[in-house]
Each structure stands twice: as C-alpha cells, then as structure tokens.
C-alpha positions in Angstrom: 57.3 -54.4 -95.8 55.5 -52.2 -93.5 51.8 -52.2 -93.3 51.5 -48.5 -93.8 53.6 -48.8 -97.1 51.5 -51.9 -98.2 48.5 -49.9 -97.7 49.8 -46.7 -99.4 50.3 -48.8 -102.3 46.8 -50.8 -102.1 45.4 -46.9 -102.3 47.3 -45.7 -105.1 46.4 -49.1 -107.2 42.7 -48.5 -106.2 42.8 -44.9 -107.1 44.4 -45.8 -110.2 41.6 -48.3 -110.9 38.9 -45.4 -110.4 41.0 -42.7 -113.0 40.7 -45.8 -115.4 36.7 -46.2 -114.9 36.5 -42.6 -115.4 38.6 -42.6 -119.2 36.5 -46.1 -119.9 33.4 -44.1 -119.4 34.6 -40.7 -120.5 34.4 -41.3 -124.1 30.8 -41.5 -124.1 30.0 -39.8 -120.9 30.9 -35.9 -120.6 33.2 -35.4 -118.2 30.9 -33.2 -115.8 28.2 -35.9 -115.9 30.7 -38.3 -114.8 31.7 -36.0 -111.8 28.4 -35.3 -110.7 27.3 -39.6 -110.3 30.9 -39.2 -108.5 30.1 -37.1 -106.1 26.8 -37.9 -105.7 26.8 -41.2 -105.1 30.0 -40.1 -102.9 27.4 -37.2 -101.0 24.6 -40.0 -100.0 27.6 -42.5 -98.6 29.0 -39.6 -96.4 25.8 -38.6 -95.3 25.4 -41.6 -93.9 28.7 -42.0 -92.4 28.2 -38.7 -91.0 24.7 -40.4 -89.4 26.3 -43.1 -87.9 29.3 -41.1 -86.8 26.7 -38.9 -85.0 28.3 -35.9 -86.6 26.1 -32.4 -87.0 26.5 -30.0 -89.6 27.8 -27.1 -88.2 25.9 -23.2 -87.7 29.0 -21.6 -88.4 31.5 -21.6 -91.4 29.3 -22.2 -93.9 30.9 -19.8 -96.5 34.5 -21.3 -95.9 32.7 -24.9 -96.2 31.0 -23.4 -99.5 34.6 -22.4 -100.8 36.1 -25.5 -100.2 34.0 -27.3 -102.0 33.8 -25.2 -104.7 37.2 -25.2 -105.3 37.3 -29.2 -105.0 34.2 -29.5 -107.4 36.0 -27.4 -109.9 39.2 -29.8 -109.3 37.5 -32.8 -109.6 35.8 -31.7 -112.9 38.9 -30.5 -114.7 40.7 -33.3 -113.5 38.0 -36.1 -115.2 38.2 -33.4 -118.3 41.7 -34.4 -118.3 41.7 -38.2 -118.0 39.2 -38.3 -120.8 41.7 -36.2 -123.4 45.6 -36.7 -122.5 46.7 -40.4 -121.4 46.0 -41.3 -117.8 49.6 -41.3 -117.3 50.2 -37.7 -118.1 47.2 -36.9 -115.9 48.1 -38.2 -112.9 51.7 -36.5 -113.3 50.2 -33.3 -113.2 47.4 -33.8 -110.9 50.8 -34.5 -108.4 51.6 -30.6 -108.8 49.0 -29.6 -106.3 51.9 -29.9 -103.3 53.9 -27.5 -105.1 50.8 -24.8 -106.0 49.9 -25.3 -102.7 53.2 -23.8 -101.2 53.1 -20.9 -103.7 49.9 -20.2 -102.8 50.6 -20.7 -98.8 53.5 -17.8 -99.4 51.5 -15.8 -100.9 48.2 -16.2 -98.9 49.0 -17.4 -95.4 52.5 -15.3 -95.6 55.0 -18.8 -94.7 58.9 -19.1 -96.1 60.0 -20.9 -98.5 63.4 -22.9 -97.5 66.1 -23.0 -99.7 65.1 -26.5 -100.4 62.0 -25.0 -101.7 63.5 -22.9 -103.6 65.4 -25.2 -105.1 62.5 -27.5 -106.1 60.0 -25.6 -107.5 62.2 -24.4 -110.7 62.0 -28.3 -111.4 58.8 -28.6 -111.2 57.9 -26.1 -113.2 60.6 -26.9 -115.7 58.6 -30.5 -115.9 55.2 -29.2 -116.4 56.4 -27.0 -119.1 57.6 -30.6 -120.8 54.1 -32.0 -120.1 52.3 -29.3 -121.9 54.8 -29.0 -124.5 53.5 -25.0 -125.5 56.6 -25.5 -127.8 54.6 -27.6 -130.2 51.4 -26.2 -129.5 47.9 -28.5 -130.2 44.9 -29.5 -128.5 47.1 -31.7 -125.7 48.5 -28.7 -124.8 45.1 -26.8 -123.7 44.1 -30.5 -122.1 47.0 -30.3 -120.2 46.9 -27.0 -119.3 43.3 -28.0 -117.9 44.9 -31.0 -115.8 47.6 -28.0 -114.2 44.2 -26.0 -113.5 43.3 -29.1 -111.2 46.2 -28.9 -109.4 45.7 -25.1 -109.0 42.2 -25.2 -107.6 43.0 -28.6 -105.8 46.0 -26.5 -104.0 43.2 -23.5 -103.3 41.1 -26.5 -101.3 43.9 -27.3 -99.3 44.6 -24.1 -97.9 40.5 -23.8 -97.3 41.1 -27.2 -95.4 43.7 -26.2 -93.0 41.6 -23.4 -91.7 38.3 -25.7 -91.6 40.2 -28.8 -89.9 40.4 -26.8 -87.0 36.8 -26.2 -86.1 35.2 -28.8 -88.7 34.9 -32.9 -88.7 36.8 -34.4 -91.2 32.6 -35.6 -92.9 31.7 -32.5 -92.7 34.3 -31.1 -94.9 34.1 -33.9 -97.2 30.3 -33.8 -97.6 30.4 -30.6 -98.6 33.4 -31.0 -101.0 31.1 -33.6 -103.2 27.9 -32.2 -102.3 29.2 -29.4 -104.0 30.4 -31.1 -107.2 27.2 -32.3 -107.6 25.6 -28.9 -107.8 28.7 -27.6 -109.7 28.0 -30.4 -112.3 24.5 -29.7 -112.9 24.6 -27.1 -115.1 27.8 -27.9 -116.9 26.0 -31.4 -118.2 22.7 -29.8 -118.7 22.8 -29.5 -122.4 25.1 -32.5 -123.0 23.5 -34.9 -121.1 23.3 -38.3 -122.0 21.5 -41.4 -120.6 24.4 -44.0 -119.5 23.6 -47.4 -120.6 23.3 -50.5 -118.0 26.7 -50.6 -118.2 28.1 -47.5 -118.3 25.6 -47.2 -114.9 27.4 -49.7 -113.8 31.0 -48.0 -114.4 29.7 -44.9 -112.6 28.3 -46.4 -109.5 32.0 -48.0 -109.1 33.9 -44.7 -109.9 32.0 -43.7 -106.8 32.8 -46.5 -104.3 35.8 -47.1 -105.6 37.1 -43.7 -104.6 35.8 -44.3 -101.0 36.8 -47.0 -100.8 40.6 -45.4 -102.2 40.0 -42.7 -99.5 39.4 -45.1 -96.8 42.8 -47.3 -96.9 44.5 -43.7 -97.8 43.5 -42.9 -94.2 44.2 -46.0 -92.4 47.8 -46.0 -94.9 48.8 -42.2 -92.9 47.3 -44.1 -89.7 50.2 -47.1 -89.9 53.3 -44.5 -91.3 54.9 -41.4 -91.6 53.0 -38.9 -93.9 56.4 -38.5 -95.6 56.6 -42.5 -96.6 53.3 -43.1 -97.5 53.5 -39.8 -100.1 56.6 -40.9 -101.4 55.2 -44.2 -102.2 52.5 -43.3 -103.7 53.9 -41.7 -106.7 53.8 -45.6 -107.8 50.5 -44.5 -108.9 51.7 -42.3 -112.1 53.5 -46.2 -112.6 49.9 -47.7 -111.9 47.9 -45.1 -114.7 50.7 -45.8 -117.1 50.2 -49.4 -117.2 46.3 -49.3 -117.4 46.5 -46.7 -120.2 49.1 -49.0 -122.1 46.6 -52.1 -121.5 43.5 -50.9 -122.4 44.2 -48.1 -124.7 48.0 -48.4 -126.1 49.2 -45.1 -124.5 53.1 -45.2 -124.6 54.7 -42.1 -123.0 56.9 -40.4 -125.0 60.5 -38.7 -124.1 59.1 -35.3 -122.9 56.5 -37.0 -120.6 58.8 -39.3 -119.2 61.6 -36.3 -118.4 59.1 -34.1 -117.2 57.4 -36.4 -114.8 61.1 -37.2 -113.4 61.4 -33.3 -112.7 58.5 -33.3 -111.3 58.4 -36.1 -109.0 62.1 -35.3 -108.4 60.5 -32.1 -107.1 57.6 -32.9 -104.8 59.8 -35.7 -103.3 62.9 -33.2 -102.3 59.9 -30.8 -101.0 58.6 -34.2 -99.1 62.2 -35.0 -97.5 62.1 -31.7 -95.1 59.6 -31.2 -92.4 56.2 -31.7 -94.3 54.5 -28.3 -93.9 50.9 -28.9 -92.9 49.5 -26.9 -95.7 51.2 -30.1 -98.0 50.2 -32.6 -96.5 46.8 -30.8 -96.7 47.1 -30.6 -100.5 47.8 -34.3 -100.9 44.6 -35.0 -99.3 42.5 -33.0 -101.0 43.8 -34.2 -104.2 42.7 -37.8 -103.3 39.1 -36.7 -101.7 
C-alpha cells in the first residue's frame, strides 16, 4: 500500500479520534466552550509555527482573512454542536457535503460550469441528506442535523475565501486566523453557559486541540505522497472510523435511512472526485479538516 494512502488513512483515524474527544466531552462541556479550548490551544501552536517558519502577518487582506475565519469559526462550532446531539456517524456524513456546497456556491459566486457529471451528482447528494435529516418524521435530530448541513455550508463559504487568499497568503497565516477567529467567535456564545472543566475533562480538551494538528499535519504530508483524488477517496474510511467509536463507547447503531443516505452521498462526492478535481474542491476538503 502506498504511503500516501497509509497516511490518508492514519489522518482520518486521528481525526476520527478528535470528533470522539469532542462527543466524550460534549455532554458536559457546551459545544462553543469546547471550540474555543480548540482553537485556542490550536491559535498559540500556529503562532509559533508561524515564528519558526519566519512567517509575517500580512498589511493587506485583512478583511478577506477576517471572513475566512469567520466562516470556519462558525463551521467548527456548528459542527461540535452536532457531534454532541446526532451520532458521530451521522455527523461526519454530513460534515462530507461541504465539496458539494462548495461547487454550488463556486457556480453561483465565482461564475464556473457544472459538467454533466456534476449534474448528475448533486441530485444524489441531496437526495441523501434529505435521508439524514429525515424532515419526514420531524424531531429534534432533524434540527441537529440540519445544524451539521449548516457546517458544511459555511465550511464550503471558507473554501471559496481560501482560494482567493492562497494566492497572496501563507498557508499559517490563513490558518491562524481561521482559529484565532473561533476563539473570539466562541467567547460570547459560552459566556453565560460556562462551565469549569474538571482535571480531566482539561485534559480531553488540551488533546482535541493537538490531536487535530496533529490530524492536519499527516493530512498534509498524506496530499504530499498522492494524488489529491486518492487520498479524498480514502478518506471517507473515516464515516467507517466515527461509526465504530460511536458503537464502542456509546451504542450508536445506524439505522436504514442513515446508512442509504450516506451511500448517496458518498456515491456523490466520489463521482464529483473521479473528474478533474476543481481547485475550489479540493479547497473545501481542506478547510473542512483545518
């Protein structure tokens, strides 16, 4: 097996590991508390990288740098909202929808054609989310879910922000402002449900933060050793990863509708994968894992 696959895999069993912290911690940590130790934590770290990279914030740009990381904070909150409501299986099947928002949104925004292939797909994935959120038998999963399609959405919004900032903006730069702005975004969301983590739960949100580095670092080197094509295929082993810690530690057995709709789904994104990746993708897979 090739070393980029092996490493794609490694980073979808390490990210899986962090979305598991976050539901251990979630049900007596608010969601927004846990992002903001996340990106914190994840703001000093970069910082530092950024240091002994010897890379300068930039003059210029700021409010496009501000946008991005709005637009991430706001997907990285409602994305922990959902992990700590709906199983972490159905939460990482829709978090894997921001490809397809993110060529909606780059038809409608930056003006590019869909191919028939396109076309084609995005009817199924729409047809799978509508499974996920089952509106047909309407309860509170159904506005948790439609939270976890909001993630997508705004994590799609980032990517487009990131195309156009990639081109004049280190890679640190963007990131640092991506958490440094979830941080702030957090603040007052936790304000007046704050609540003072234990030793342990400490402990869990210190590792949700290095852990995700730590994700995003052999995610990098993964794209550095393959095709971006491979390594996004394989990592839908993820959704397989989620599913097995929510079964483990908290008895989460999908049922029929999840399983069909996170077929049509992943059916989708892969058949958008297996034609030239646009770059506006491939943008949209990253962001999702920043």
């Amino acid at each position: 097996m090739k070393n980029g696959v092996l490493l794609a895999i490694l980073s979808s069993l390490v990210f899986s590991i962090m979305n598991a912290l976050v539901k251990a911690v979630s049900f007596t940590i608010p969601a927004a508390e846990v992002a903001f130790f996340r990106s914190i934590i994840g703001t000093v770290i970069i910082y530092f990288m950024m240091r002994h990279s010897k890379v300068a914030f930039s003059t210029e740009g700021i409010p496009m740098l501000a946008t991005r990381g709005v637009l991430g904070a706001l997907y990285l909150i409602a994305y922990f909202y959902t992990i700590s409501k709906i199983p972490l299986a159905d939460a990482s099947i829709l978090a894997h929808l921001s490809p397809v928002f993110a060529i909606i949104l780059a038809a409608v925004i930056l003006k590019e054609r869909m191919s028939q292939q396109t076309i084609f797909a995005l009817p199924l994935a729409v047809a799978g989310a509508i499974l996920l959120v089952k509106p047909f038998n309407y309860s509170n999963y159904s506005v948790y879910a439609l939270v976890g399609i909001l993630s997508a959405l705004f994590a799609s919004g980032a990517a487009i922000s990131i195309r156009y900032l990639s081109k004049k903006h280190h890679a640190y730069e963007i990131v640092f402002y991506f958490l440094a702005a979830a941080a702030l975004v957090s603040i007052p969301l936790m304000w007046n449900n704050f609540v003072v983590p234990t030793p342990l739960e400490l402990f869990y949100l210190v590792c949700i933060g290095v852990v995700s580095l730590l994700g995003q670092v052999v995610l990098t080197k993964a794209f550095t050793h393959e095709n971006v094509v491979v390594v996004e295929v394989v990592r839908y082993i993820g959704i397989v990863f989620n599913a097995m810690w929510g079964f483990l530690f908290w008895t989460e057995i999908p049922d029929m509708l999840t399983v069909l709709g996170g077929i049509l789904i992943i059916s989708a994104c892969i058949a958008l994968s297996r034609k030239k990746q646009s770059p506006i993708v491939e943008k949209a897979k990253l962001a999702k894992s920043s």
